[in-house]
N, C-alpha and C positions, 0 to 999 in steps of 0.2 A: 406665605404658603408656597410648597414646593409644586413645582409643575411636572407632569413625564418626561417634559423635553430637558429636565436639568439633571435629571435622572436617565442616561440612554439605556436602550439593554443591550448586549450582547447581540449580535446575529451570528448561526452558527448557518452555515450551508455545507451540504453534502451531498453526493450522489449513489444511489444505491445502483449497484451492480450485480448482478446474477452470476452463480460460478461457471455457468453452461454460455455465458456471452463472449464472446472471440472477439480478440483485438487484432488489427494486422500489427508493424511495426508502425505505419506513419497512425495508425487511429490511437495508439500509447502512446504517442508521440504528441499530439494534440491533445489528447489527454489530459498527460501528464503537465505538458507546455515543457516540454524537453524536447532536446534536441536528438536527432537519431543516435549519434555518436557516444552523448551518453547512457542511453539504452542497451544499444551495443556495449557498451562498458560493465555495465550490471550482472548483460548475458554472460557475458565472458568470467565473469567474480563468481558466479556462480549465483548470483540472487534471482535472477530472474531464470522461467525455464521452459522456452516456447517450443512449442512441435514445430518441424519444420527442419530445412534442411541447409537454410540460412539465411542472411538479413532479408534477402526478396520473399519470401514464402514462410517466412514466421508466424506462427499464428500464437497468441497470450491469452491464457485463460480472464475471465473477469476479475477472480481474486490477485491477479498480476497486477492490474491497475494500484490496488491500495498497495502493495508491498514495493511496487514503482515509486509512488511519491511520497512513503514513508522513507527507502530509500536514498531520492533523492535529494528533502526534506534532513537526513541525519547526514549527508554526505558535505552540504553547504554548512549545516551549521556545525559539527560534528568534527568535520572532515576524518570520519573516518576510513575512506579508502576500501581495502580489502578487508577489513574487519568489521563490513556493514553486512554480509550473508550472515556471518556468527551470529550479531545483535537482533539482525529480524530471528531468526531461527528461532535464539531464547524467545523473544518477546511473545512471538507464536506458539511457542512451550508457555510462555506461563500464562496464557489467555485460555488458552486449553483448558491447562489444569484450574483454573478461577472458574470454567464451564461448569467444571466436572464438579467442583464444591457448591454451585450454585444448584445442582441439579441434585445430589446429594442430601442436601439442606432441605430442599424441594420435600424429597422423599423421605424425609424422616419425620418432618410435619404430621 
């Protein structure tokens, strides 16, 4: 007889984030578990897009968070470089449009 413990399951953990919550640069940073430098690096590719007038006074929306560690996430394994702004961009183009057929679907019901 098979026990749960010979069977594990998965554990998924997440954090949910509100689009109205503000990050400085070190609260993405600890976040993220990145280093400022690479952060800076994203700003500068264009991925990331904080108000602010530079690295001291930055401030990052909450949806910055996920597109930070999905960035940096496709950057180590990926290494894509400067063609990780393009890939989130699609990725967030085609989550949209999977919205929009769900909602669709919804309404034709």
């Amino acid at each position: 007889m098979m026990t749960s413990s010979s069977n594990p399951i998965p554990v998924v953990t997440g954090v949910i984030v509100e689009d109205d919550i503000r990050f400085t640069l070190e609260d993405l940073s600890r976040a993220c578990g990145a280093e400022h430098a690479q952060l800076i690096v994203l700003v500068e590719e264009g991925v990331l897009e904080p108000g602010g007038s530079g690295p001291h006074d930055w401030m990052f929306s909450g949806a910055s968070l996920r597109r930070a560690r999905t960035a940096l996430r496709m950057g180590r394994d990926l290494q894509l470089g400067e063609g990780t702004a393009l890939v989130l961009d699609l990725l967030e183009q085609i989550e949209d449009l999977r919205a929009q057929l769900r909602r669709l679907g919804a309404q034709n019901r």
